[in-house]
N, C-alpha and C positions, 0 to 999 in steps of 0.2 A: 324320810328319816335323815336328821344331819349328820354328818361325821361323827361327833360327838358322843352321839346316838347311839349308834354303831356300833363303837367303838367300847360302849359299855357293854354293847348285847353280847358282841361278841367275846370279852374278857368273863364274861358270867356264863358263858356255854359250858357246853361236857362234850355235845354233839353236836356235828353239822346240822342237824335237823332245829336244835333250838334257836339257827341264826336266819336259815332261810326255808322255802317250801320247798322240798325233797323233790316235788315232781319236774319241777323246771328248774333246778339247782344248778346248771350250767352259766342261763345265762344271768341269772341272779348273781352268780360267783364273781363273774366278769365285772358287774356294774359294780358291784362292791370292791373288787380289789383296784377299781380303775378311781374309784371313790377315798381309795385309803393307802395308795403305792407312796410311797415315802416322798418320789419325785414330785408328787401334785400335793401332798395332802403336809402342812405346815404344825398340825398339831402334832406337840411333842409325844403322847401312846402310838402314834399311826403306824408307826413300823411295827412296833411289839404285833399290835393287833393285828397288822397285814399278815406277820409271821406266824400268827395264833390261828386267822384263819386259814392259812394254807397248812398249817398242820390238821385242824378238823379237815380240812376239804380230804387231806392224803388220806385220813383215817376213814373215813367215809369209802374210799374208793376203794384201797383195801381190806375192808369189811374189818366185822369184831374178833379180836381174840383173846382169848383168858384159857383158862386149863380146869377140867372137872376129873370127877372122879379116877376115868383113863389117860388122861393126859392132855395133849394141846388143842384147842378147838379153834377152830376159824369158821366164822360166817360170814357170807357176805350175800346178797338179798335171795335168793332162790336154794343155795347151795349150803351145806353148814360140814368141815371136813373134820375129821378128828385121826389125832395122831396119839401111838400111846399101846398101852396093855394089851397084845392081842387076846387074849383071852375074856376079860371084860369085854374088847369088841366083838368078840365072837357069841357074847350071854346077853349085850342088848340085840346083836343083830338076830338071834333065833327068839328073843322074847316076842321082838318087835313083829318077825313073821308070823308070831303065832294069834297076835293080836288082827294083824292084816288078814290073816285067815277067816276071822271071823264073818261069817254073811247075813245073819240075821239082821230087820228094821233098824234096830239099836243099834247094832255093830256099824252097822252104814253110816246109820246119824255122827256117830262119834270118828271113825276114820278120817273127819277133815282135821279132829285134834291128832294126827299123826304124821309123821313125813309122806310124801307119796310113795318114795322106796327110797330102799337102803341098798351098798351095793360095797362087801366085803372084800378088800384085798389084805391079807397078811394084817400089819398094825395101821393098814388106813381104811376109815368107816366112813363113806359119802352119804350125804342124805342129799334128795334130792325134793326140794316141796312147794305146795300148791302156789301157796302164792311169797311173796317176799316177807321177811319176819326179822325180828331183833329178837337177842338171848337181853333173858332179862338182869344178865349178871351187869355188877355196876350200876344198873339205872335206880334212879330214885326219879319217881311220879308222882304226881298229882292225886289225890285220894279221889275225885272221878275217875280216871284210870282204873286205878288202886280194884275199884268197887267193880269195873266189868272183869277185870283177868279173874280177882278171886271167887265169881259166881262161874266162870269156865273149868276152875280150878275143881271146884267143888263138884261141880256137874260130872265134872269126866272121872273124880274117885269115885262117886257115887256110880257111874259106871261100871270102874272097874270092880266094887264090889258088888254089882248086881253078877256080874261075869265070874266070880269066884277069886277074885286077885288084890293083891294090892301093891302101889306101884312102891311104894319105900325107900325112891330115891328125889322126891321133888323138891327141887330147891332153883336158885336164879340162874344156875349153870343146865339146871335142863329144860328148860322152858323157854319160849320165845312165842313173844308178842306180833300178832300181825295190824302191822301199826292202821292201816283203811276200815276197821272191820272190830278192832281189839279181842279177837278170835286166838287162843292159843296152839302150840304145838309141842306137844313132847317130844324132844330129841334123843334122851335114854332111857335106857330097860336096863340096867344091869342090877337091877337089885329085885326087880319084879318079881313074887310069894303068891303061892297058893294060898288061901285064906284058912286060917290055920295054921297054916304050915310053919315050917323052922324057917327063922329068918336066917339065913347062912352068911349075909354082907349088909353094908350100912355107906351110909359117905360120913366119912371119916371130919372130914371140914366140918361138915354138919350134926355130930354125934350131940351135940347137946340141945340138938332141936328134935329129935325125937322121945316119945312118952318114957316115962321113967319106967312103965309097965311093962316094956320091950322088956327091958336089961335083966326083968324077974324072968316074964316069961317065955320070952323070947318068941313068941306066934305074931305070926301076920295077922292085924286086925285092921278095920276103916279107919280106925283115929291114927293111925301110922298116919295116913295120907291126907286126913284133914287139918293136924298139927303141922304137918311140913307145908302145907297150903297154906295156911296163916301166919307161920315165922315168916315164908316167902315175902308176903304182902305187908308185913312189919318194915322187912328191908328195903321193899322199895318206897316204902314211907317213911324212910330216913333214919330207923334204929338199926343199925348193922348190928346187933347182938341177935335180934330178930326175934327178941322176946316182948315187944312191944309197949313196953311199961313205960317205956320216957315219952309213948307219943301221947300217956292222958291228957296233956294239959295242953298238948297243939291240936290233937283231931276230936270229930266227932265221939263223945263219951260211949255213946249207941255200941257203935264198931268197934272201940277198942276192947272193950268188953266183951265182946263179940270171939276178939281176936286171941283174949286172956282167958276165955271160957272152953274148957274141955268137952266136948261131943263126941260119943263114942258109935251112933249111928250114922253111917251116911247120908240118905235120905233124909233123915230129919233135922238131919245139920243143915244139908240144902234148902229145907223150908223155914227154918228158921232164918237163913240171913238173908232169902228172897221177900219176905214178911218184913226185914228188917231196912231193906233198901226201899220199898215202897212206903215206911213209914218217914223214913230221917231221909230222904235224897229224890232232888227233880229226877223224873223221866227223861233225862237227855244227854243226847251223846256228844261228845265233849272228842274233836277231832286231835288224834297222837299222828305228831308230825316226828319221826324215829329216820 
């Protein structure tokens, strides 16, 4: 790649990861910053750029931050800390137990979409998890991407209302992609409903992404969680309103439809866009470097 090259890649980044492979990002780092140091390198971008990548590189190192429901989050690859409302942390950390509780087949299967544990002090909430992950807040991907998170998405409310619940807080601040694998993790419970039941809390950020049917009747039903599963997948498809309307005329017509279309079953929400991915999209996985 020449300088030049480079130099574009990385002025078009968001993240370290879209400039080089995460796995060996040390000495990639090197080769590039000895490739673009203001000293050696005569093109007039090369400082900006040098300075552009050492800001991705810092941000990389010290992990993501943004703020959700309870307050400040920080993650950085295993670990994800949240600072904020002790009492929301105190309503995902006993939801979250209660879900880990579970030992049934199913229960098993789905526990890798969970942290490995949680571990409560006062207003700080540590999760600590399987493997390294990105919160999807911020990111905008690829609609390959796009098509694994929201069939994880879907699987794990379909889940939770096989289990009696629904989770009523899904959006890019509780979710995190694990980049090797495109395997999800839900980070919050604080809105987490017995099916049926009275919804008592909402995220506020995201109040117009949920069904208008809430606000009449206010019960926890499946399309709670499959609508916030599909605004999500809006956002990282580049409509931040996350009602997907402006992505007709750039993505697949199939999917956007998909994404405009209200499903009030779980289960058959999931066999419909499993059916849908085998008609409109190749079999193959499509490597997220995060």
């Amino acid at each position: 790649m020449s300088p030049q090259e480079l130099i574009d890649k990385i002025n078009n980044a968001s993240h370290l990861g879209e400039v080089l492979e995460l796995n060996d990002w040390k000495k990639q780092y090197g080769e590039m910053a000895r490739l673009l140091h203001p000293d050696l390198c005569k093109i007039p971008e090369a400082a900006d750029a040098f300075a552009r990548l050492n800001a991705l590189k810092e941000g990389w190192e010290k992990g993501y931050r943004f703020s959700d429901d309870a307050g400040a989050v920080r993650a950085q690859n295993t670990t994800v800390t949240f600072v904020g409302d002790p009492k929301l942390l105190l309503q995902s950390y006993r939801n979250y137990g209660y879900l880990k509780s579970l030992r049934h087949p199913a229960a098993q299967h789905f526990h890798r979409y969970l942290p490995e544990s949680m571990a409560l002090d006062g207003e700080v909430l540590t999760l600590q998890l399987h493997h390294r992950a990105a919160p999807l807040s911020g990111l905008t991907l690829q609609q390959g991407h796009t098509n694994w998170i929201l069939s994880r998405l879907l699987e794990f409310s379909a889940w939770l209302a096989q289990e009696g619940w629904t989770h009523c807080g899904i959006n890019p601040e509780s979710v995190l992609v694990v980049p090797e694998t495109h395997g999800i993790i839900l980070s919050s419970f604080y809105h987490l409903t017995p099916l049926e039941g009275a919804v008592k809390t909402i995220s506020a950020k995201y109040k117009h992404w949920y069904p208008n049917a809430l606000f009449v009747d206010k019960k926890a039903v499946p399309m709670i969680d499959l609508e916030l599963s599909k605004r999500t997948i809006a956002t990282l498809l580049g409509d931040p309103s996350g009602m997907g309307i402006k992505l007709q005329k750039t993505h697949n017509p199939a999917m956007i439809d998909f994404l405009l279309t209200a499903h009030s079953d779980a289960f058959e929400c999931y066999d419909k866009y499993r059916k849908l991915l085998d008609k409109h999209f190749p079999k193959k996985f499509l490597p997220l470097n995060l």
